[in-house]
N, C-alpha and C positions, 0 to 999 in steps of 0.2 A: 837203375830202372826197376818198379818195382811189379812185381806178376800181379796179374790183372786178379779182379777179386773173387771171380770163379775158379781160378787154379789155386791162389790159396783157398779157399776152401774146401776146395777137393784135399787139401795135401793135408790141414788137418784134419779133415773127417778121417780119411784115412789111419793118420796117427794114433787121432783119441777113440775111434767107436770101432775101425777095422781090424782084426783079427785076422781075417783069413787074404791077406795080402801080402806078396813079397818084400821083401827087405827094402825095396825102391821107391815102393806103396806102389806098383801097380799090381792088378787084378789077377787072380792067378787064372791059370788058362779053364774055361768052364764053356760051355754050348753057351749060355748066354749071359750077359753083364748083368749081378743082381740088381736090383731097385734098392735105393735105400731103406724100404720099411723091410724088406730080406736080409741086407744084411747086419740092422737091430736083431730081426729073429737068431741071427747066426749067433750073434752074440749073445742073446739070453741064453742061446743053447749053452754057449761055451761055460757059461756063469752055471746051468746044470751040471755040465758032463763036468766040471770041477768042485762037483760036493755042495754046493749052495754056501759058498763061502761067506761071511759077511762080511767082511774085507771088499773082496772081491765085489759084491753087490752096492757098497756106499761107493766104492772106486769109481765104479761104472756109473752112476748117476752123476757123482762129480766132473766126469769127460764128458757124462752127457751135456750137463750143463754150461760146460767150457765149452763145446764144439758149436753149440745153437745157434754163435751169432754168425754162422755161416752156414751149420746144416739143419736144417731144424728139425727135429721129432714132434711129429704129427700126433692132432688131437683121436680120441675114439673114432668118431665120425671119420673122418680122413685116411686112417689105418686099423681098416677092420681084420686083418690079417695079425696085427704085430701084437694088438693089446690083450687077447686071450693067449695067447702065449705067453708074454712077460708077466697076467695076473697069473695063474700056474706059475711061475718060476715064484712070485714072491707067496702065492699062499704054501706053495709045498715049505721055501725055507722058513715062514715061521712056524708049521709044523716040526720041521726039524730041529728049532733052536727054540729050544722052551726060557732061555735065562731071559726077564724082561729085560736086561738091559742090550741084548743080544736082538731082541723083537724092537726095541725104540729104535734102534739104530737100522733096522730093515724099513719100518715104519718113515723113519728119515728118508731114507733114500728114495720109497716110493712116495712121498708127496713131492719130493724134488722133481722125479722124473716125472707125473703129473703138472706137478704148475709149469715147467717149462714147455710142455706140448700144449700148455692151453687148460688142460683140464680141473676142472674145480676137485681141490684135495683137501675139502673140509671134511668129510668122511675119513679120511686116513687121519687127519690129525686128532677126530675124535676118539678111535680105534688108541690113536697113540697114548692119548690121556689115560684109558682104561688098561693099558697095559702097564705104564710107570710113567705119573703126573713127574715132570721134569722140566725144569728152567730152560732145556735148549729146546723145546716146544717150543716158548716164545721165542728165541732167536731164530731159529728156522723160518719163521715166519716174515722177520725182517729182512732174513738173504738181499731180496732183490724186490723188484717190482711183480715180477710174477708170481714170488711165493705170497706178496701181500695181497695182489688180486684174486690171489687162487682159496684165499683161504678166508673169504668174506663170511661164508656160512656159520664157519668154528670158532668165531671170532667171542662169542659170549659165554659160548663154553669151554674157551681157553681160557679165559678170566675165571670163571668159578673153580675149574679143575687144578689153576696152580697158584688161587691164591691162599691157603695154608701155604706154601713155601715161600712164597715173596720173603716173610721176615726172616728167613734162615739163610741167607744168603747175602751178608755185609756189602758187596758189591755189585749185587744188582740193580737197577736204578727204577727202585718200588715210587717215584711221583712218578716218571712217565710210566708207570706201570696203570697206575692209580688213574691218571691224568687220561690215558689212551680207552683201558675200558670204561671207562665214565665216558666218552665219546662214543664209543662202539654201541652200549644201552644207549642212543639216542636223548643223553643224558639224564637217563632215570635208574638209579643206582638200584629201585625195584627188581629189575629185570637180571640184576645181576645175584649174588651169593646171598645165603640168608642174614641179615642183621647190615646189610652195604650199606642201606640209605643213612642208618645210626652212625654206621661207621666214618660214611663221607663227611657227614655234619660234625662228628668230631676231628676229623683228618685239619679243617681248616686250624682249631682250635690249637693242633697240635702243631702246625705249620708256623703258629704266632710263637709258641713258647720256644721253637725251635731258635728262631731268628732271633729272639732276645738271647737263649743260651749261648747263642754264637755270638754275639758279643762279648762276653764274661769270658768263654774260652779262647777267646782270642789275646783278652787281659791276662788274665791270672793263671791261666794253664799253658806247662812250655809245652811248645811243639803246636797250641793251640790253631792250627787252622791249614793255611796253603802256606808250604814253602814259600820266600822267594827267591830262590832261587829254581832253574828248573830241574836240577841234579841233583836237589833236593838239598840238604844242611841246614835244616831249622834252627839244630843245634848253632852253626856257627856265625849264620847271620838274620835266622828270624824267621817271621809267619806274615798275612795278613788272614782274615779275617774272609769264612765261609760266608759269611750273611749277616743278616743282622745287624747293620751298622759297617762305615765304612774305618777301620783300626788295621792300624801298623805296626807290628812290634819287633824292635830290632835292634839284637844282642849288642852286650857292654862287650867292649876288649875282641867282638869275634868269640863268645865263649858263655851263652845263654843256661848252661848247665852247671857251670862253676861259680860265675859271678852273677848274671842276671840280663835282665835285659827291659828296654823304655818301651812303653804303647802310646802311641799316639791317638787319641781320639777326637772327634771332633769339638767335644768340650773341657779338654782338657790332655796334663799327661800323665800319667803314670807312671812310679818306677819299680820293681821287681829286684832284690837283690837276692842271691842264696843263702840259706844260712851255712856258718861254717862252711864254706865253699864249694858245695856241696846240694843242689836242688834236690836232686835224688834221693840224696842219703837222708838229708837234715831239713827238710821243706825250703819256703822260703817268705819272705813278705813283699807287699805291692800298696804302695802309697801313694795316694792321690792328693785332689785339695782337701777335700774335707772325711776320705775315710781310707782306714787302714785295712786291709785285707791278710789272712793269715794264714797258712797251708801247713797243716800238723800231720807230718807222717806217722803210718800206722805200723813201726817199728820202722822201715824206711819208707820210703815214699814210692820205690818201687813197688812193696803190697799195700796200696791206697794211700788215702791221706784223706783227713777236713779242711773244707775251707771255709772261713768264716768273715762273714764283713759284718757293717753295722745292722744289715736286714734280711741278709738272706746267708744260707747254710748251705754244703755242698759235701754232702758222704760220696766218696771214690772209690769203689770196689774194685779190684782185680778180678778178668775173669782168666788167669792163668799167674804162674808165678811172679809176672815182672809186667805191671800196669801198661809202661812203658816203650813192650815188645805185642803184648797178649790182647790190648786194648781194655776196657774199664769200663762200668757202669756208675752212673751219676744218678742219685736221690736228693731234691731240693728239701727244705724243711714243709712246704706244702705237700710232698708227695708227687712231684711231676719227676719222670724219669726219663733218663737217654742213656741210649748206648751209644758208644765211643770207640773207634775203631783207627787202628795204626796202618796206614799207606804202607806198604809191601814190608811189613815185619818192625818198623818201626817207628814208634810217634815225636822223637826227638829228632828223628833225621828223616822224615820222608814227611811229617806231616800230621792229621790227625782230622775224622770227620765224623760226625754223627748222628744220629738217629733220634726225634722226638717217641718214646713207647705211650700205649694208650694206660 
């Protein structure tokens, strides 16, 4: 049988926002039964009388957040009582806590506990920007439905304030980035950062060269694209192919790093053999119907390598000791570049995906 939906939620209000409640969750003995917006007050207290912890302050926003879909915390209007007390609790602690990364994290927690009462926390996220522009701004944002409604206002100057970091971040996912605020501007890339509108018109341009280069790294470079397997083992039995064309390529013998491995593509097939047994060490070649393609390590192929077919060039840079582990940058003989990044530490076994640069 299970307790009707106003006892569980008393039982975790209790749990997640009550403090001053016996072991049982019931009410400890007082003249009269607080109101819920008293006893949020109690609890901002207790977040005072315990140092302004910030621990303690994201804690408390996250309970608030969990408890909501049974208790809810009330907008300004509705709790004129509870919201000049909790704004004191948070401007004293960012008083207290001068480290920004110390204030983003205060700043967090009070947009949370704003969008979930209701209230618009486009102001705190701007606040936030100006204390330390940071990529979990934009997640923040995405939480839930409330933090996205909540935060219509900041929504163009979340765009401006982080986009210098979009590119420093391999695993961020900069097209819906790109993609969302080009939506947000009403799509007039005007309204957004200085030089957008140049920027968007070359974003398409670089979206084409991207999809052709996923085709070639899906050929000619091991580990070149998605596993398939989903535990990953490029090495042992192959990739298919980011974009750009629909290609398969899938290791000789179980063993793409020693011996080689066939691509399948829609006009043809390809084969890849190692030299001297060896990809890493000694490069390797890939032969088609009508051209031969070459991969010349740069002492081994772990620090770079060229690749070379009948039309087009490919310089491999390492950006760390081992291509392989560290991910790589590509220079076409035009000049178009990418960067190339290894799925969780490594691009022979987890995979490999990349970046058209402008």
């Amino acid at each position: 049988m299970y307790a009707p939906r106003a006892v569980l939620g008393a039982l975790i209000f209790t749990t997640l926002i009550c403090s001053s409640c016996d072991p049982q969750g019931t009410s400890k003995p007082s003249t009269a039964e607080p109101t819920v917006e008293e006893q949020y007050i109690t609890r901002v207290q207790e977040i005072e009388a315990g140092g302004y912890a910030v621990d303690d302050i994201m804690a408390w926003a996250e309970r608030v957040e969990q408890a909501n879909a049974y208790v809810l915390i009330e907008s300004r209007e509705a709790w004129p009582n509870f919201w000049p007390v909790a704004d004191a609790m948070f401007a004293k602690a960012l008083e207290l806590h001068t480290d920004p990364e110390d204030q983003l994290t205060i700043y967090r927690a009070l947009f949370r506990i704003e969008a979930t009462a209701g209230n618009d926390g486009s102001d705190v996220l701007r606040k936030a920007l100006e204390v330390q522009p940071d990529l979990v701004i934009w997640r923040e944002m995405f939480r839930n439905n409330s933090s996205m409604n909540k935060s219509a206002g900041a929504r163009v100057d979340v765009c401006v304030g982080l986009r210098p970091l979009v590119d420093s971040d391999p695993e961020f996912d900069s097209e819906y980035f790109f993609k969302t605020c080009y939506d947000w501007a009403d799509e007039d890339p005007a309204k957004l950062w200085p030089g957008a509108a140049e920027e968007y018109a070359n974003r398409e341009m670089l979206i084409e060269r991207l999809k052709q280069f996923h085709t070639e790294l899906a050929i000619f470079f091991p580990g070149g694209g998605r596993c398939q397997t989903h535990d990953g083992g490029c090495s042992d039995f192959g990739w298919s192919s980011r974009g750009g064309g629909d290609i398969d390529s899938t290791c000789i013998s179980e063993d793409c790093i020693g011996v080689g491995w066939v691509s399948n593509t829609p006009e043809q097939t390809i084969n890849t053999r190692c030299n001297n047994k060896s990809c890493q060490l000694k490069g390797w070649k890939s032969k088609g119907d009508s051209e031969t393609w070459t991969a010349t390590c740069k002492g081994t192929c772990k620090e770079g390598w060229t690749l070379k077919g009948k039309k087009q060039r490919y310089e491999v840079t390492c950006r760390g000791s081992n291509c392989f582990e560290d991910g790589y940058d590509v220079v076409t003989k035009e000049g178009w570049k990418f960067a190339c990044y290894c799925n969780t530490g490594s691009c022979l076994l987890r995979g490999t995906y990349c970046k058209a640069l402008p």
